[in-house]
MOPAC internal coordinates of N, CA, C and O (Angstrom, degrees):
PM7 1SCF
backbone

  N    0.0000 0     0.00 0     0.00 0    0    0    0
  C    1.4437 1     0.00 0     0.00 0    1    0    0
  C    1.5146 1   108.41 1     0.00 0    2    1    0
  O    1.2310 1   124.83 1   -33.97 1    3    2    1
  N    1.1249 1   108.33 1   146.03 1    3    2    1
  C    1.6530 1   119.89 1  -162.61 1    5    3    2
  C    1.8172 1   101.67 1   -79.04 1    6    5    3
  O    1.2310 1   121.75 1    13.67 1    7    6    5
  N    1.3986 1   114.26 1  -166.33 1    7    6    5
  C    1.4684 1   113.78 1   159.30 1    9    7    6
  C    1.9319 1    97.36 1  -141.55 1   10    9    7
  O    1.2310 1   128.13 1   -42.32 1   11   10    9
  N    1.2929 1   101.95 1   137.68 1   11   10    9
  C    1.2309 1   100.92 1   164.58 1   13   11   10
  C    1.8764 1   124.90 1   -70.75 1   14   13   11
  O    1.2310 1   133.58 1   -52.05 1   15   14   13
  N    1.1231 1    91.35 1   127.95 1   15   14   13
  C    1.8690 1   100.93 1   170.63 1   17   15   14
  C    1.5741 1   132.79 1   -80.61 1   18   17   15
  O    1.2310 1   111.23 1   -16.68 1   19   18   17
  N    0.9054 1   134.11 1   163.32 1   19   18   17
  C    1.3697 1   135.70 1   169.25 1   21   19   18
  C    1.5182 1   111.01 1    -9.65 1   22   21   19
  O    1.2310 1   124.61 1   115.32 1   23   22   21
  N    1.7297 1   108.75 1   -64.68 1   23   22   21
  C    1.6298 1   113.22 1  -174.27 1   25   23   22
  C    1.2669 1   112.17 1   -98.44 1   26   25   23
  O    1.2310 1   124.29 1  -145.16 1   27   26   25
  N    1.5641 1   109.37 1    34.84 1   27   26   25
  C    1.7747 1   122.15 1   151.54 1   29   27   26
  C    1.9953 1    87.44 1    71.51 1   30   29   27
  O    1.2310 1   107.24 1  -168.91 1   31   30   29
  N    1.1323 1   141.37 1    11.09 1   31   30   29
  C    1.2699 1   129.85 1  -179.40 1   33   31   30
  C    1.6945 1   106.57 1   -76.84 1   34   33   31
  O    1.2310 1   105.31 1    -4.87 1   35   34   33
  N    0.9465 1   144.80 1   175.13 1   35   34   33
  C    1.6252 1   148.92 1  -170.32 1   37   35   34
  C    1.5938 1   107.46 1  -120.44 1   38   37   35
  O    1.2310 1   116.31 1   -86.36 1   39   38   37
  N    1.2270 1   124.62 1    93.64 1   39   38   37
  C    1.6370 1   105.86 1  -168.86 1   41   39   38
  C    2.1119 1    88.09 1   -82.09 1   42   41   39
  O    1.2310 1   136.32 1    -5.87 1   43   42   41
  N    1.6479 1    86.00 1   174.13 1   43   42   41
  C    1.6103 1    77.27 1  -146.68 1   45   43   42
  C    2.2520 1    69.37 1  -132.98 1   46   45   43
  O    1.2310 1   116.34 1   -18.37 1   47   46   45
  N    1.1909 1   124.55 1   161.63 1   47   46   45
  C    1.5149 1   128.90 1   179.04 1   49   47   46
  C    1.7861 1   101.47 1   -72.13 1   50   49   47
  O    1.2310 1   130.54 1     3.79 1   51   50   49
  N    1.0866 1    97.27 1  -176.21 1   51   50   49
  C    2.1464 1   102.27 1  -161.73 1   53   51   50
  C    1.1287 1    62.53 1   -93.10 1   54   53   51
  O    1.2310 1   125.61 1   -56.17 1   55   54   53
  N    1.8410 1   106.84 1   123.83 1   55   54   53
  C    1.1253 1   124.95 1   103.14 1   57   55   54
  C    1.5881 1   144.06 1    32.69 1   58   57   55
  O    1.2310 1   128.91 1    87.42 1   59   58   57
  N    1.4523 1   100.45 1   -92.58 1   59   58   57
  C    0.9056 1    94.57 1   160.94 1   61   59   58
  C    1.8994 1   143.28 1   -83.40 1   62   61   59
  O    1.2310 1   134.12 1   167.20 1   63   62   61
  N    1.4469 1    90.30 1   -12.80 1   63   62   61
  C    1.8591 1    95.80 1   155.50 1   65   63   62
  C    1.4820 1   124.91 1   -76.66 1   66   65   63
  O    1.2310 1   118.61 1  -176.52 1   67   66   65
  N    1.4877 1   120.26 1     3.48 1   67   66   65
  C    1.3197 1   132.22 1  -173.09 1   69   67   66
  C    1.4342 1    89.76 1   -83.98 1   70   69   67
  O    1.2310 1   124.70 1   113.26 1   71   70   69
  N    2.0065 1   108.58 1   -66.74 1   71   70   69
  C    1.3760 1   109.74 1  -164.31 1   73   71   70
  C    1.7705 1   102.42 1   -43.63 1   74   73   71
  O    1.2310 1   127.21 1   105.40 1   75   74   73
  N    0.7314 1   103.74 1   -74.60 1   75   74   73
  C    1.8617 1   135.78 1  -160.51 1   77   75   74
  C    2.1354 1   100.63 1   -34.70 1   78   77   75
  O    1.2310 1   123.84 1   145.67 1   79   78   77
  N    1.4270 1   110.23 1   -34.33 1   79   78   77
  C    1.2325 1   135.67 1   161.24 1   81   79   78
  C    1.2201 1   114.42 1   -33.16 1   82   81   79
  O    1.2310 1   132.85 1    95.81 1   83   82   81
  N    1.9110 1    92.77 1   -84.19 1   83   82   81
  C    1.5586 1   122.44 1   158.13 1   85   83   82
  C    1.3551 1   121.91 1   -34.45 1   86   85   83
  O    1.2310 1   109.21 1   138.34 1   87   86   85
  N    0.8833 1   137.82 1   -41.66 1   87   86   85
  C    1.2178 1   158.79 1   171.79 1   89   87   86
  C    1.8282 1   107.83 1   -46.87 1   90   89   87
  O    1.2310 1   142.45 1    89.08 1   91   90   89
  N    1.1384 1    74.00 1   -90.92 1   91   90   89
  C    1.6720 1    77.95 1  -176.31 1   93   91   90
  C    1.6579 1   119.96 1   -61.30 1   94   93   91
  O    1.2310 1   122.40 1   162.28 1   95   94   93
  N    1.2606 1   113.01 1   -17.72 1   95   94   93
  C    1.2591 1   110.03 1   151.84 1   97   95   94
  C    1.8035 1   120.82 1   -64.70 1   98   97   95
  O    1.2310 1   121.17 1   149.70 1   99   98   97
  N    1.6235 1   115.36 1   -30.30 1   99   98   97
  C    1.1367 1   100.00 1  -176.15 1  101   99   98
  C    1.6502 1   117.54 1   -87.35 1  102  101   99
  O    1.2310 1   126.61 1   155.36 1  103  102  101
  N    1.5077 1   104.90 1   -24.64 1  103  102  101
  C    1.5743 1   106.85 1   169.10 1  105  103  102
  C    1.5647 1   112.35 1   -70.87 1  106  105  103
  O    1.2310 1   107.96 1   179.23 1  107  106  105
  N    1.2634 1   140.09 1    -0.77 1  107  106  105
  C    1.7359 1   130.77 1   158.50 1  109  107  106
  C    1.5217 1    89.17 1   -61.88 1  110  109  107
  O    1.2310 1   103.66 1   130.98 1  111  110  109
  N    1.2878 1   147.68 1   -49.02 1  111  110  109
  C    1.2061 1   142.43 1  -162.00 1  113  111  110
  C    1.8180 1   113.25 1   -91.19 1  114  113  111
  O    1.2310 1   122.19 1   177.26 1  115  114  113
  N    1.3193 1   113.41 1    -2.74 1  115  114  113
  C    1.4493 1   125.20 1   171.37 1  117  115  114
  C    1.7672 1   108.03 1    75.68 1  118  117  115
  O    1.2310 1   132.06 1  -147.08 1  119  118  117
  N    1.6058 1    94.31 1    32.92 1  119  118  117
  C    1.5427 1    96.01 1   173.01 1  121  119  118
  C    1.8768 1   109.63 1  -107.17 1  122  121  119
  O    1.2310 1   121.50 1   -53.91 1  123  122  121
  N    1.1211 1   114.74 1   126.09 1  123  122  121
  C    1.3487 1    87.72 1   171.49 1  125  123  122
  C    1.5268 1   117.73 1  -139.52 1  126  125  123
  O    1.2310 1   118.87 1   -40.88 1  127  126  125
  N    1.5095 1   119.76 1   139.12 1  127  126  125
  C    1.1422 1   131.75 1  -130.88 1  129  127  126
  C    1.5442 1   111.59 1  -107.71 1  130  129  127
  O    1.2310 1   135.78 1   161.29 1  131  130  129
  N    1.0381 1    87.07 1   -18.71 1  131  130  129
  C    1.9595 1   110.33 1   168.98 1  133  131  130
  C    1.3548 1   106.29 1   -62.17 1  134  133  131
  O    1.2310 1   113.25 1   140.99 1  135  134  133
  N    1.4306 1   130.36 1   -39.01 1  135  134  133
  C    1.6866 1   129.14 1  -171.59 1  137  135  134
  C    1.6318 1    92.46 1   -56.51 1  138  137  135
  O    1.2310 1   128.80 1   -30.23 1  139  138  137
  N    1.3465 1   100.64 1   149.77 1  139  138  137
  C    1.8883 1   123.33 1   179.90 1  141  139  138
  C    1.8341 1    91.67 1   -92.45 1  142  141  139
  O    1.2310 1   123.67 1   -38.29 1  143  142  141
  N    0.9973 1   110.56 1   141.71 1  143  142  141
  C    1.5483 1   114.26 1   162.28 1  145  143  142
  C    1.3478 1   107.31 1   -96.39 1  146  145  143
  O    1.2310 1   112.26 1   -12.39 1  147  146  145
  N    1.3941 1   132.20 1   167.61 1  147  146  145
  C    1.9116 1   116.17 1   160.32 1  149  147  146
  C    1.1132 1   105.35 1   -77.42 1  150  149  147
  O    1.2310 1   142.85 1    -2.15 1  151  150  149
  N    1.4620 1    73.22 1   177.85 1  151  150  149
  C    2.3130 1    79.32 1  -166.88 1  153  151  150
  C    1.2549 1   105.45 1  -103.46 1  154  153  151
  O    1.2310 1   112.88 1  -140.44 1  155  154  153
  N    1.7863 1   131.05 1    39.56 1  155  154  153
  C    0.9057 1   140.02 1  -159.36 1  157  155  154
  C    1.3507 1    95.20 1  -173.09 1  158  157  155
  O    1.2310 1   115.74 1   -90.74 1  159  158  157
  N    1.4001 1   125.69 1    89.26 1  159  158  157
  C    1.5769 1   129.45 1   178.66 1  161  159  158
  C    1.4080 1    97.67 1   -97.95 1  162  161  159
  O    1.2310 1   121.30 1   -47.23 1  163  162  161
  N    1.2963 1   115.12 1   132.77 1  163  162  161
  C    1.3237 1   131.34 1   147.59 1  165  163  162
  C    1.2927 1   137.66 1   -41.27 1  166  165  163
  O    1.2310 1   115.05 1   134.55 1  167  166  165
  N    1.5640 1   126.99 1   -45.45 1  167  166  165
  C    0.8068 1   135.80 1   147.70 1  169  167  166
  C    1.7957 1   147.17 1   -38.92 1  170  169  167
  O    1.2310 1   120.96 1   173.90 1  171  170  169
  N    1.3781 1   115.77 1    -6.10 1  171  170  169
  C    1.4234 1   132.22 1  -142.71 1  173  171  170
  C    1.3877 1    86.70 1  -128.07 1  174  173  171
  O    1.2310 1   116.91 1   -82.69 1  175  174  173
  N    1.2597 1   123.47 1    97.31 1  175  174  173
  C    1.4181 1   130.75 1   160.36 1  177  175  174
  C    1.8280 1   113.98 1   -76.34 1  178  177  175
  O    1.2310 1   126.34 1   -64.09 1  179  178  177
  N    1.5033 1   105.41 1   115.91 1  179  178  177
  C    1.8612 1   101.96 1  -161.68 1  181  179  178
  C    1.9064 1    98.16 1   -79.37 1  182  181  179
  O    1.2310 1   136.92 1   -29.30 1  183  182  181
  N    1.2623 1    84.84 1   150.70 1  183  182  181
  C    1.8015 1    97.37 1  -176.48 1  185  183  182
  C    1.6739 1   113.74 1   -50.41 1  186  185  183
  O    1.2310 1   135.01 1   145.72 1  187  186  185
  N    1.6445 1    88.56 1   -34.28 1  187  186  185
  C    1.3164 1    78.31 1  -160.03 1  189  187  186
  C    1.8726 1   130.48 1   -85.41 1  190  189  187
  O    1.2310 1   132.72 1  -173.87 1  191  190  189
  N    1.6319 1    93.04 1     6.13 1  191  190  189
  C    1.2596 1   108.92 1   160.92 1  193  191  190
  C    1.7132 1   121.93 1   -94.74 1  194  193  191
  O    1.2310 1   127.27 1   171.84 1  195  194  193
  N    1.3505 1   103.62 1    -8.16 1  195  194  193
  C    1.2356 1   114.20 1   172.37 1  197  195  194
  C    1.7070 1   123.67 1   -71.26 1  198  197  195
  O    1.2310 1   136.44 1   145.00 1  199  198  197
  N    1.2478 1    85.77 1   -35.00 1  199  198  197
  C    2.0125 1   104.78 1  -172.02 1  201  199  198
  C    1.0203 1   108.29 1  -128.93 1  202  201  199
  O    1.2310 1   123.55 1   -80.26 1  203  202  201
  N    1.2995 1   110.79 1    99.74 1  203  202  201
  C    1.6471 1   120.57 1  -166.87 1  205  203  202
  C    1.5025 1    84.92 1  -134.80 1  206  205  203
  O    1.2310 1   125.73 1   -43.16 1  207  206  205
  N    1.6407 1   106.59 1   136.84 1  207  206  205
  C    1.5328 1   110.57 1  -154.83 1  209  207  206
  C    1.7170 1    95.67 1   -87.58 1  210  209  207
  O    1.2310 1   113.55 1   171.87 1  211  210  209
  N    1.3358 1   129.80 1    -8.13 1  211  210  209
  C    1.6237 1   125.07 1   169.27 1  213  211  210
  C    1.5846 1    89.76 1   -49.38 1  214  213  211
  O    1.2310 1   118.85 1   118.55 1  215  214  213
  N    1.5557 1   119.79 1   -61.45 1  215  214  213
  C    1.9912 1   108.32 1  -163.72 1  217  215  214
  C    1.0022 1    97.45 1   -56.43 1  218  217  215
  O    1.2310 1    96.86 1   159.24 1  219  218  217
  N    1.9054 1   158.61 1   -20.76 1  219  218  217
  C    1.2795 1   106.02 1  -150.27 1  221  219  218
  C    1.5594 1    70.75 1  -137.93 1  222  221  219
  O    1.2310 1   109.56 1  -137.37 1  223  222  221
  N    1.1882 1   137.17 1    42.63 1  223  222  221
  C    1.4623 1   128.62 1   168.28 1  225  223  222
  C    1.5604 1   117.11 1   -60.48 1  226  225  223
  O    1.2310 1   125.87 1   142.76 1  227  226  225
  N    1.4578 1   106.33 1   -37.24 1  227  226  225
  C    1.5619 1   120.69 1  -159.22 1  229  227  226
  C    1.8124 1    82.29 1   -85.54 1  230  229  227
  O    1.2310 1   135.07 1   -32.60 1  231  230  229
  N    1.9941 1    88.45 1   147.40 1  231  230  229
  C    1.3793 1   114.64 1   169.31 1  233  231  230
  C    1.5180 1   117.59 1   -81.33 1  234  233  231
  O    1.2310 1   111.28 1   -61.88 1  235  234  233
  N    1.3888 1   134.02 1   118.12 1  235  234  233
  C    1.3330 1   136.99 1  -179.86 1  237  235  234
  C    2.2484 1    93.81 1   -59.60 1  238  237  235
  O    1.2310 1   127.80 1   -32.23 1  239  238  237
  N    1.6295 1   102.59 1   147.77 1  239  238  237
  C    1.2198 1   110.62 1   172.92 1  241  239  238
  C    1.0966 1   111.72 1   -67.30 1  242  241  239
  O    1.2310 1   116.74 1   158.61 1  243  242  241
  N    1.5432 1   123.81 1   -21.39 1  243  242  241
  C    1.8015 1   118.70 1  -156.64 1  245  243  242
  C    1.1774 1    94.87 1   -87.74 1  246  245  243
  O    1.2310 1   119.29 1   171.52 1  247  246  245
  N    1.9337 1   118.97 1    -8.48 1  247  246  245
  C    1.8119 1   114.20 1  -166.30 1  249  247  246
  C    1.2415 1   125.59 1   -93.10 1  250  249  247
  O    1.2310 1   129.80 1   143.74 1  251  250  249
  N    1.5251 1    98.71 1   -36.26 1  251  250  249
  C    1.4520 1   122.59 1   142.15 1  253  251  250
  C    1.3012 1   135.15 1    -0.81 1  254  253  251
  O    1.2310 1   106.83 1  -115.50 1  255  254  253
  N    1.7222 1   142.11 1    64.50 1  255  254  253
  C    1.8582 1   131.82 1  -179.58 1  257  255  254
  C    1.6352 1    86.48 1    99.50 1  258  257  255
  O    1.2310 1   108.55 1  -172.24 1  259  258  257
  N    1.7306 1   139.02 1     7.76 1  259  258  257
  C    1.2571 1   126.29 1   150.86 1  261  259  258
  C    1.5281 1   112.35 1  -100.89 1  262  261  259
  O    1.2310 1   122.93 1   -11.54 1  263  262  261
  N    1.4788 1   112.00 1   168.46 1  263  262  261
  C    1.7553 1   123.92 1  -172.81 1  265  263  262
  C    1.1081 1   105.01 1   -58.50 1  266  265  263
  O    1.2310 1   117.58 1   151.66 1  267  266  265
  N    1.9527 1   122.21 1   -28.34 1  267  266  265
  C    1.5688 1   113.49 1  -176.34 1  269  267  266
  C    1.5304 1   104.34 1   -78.97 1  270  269  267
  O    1.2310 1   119.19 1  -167.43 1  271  270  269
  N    1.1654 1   119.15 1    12.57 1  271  270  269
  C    1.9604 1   102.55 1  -176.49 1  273  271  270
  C    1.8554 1    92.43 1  -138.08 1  274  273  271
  O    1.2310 1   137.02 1   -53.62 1  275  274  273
  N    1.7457 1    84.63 1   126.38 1  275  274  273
  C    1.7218 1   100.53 1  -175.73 1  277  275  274
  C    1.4370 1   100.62 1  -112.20 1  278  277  275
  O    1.2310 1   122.08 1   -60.68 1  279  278  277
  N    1.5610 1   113.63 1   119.32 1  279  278  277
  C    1.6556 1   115.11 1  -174.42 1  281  279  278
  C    1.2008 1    94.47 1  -122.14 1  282  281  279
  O    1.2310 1   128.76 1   -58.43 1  283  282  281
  N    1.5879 1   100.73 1   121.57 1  283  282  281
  C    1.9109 1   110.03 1  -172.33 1  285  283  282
  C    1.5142 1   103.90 1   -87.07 1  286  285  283
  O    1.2310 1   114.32 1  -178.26 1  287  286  285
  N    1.7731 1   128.36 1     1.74 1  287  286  285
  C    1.1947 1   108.53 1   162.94 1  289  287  286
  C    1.4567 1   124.51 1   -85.09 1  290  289  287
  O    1.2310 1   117.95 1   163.57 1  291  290  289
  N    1.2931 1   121.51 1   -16.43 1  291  290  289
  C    1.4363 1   124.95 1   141.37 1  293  291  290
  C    1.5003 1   135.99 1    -9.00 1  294  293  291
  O    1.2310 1   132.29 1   115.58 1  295  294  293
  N    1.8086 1    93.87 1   -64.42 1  295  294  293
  C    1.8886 1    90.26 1  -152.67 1  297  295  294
  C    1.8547 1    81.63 1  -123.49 1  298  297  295
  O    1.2310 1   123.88 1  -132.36 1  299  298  297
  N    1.6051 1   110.16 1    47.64 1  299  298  297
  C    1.4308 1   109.12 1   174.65 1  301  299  298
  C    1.9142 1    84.21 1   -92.78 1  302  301  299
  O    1.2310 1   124.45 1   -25.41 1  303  302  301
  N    1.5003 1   109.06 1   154.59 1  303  302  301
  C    1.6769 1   120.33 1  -151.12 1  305  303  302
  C    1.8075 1    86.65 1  -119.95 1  306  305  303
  O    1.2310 1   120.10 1   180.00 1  307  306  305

């Protein structure tokens, strides 16, 4: 835990003796944290092909005449 200074900021321990710390705590357990991953995981399906507003255009029936569903042909004056 840090100590606050004069301009209330939090100094925080180097950085890099934190990782290196971490580290060797995580290799007793045979993890090690130093390996680079690519910067392009395979695994990681991006949101924004996930939620594409064509799937969720349509109104569910249950939403329909409740407070969560606003129908502007309603309260046209």
């Amino acid at each position: 835990m840090g100590k606050a200074g004069r301009t209330g900021a939090v100094t925080t321990p180097d950085p890099k003796a934190t990782f290196y710390r971490y580290r060797r705590e995580f290799l007793k357990h045979g993890i090690d944290i130093a390996i680079r991953q690519s910067s392009k995981p395979d695994n990681v399906i991006p949101l924004i092909r996930v939620l594409r507003p064509e799937a969720i255009a349509q109104v569910p029936d249950w939403a329909v005449g409740t407070s969560l569903y606003f129908d502007p042909k309603l309260n046209r004056a």
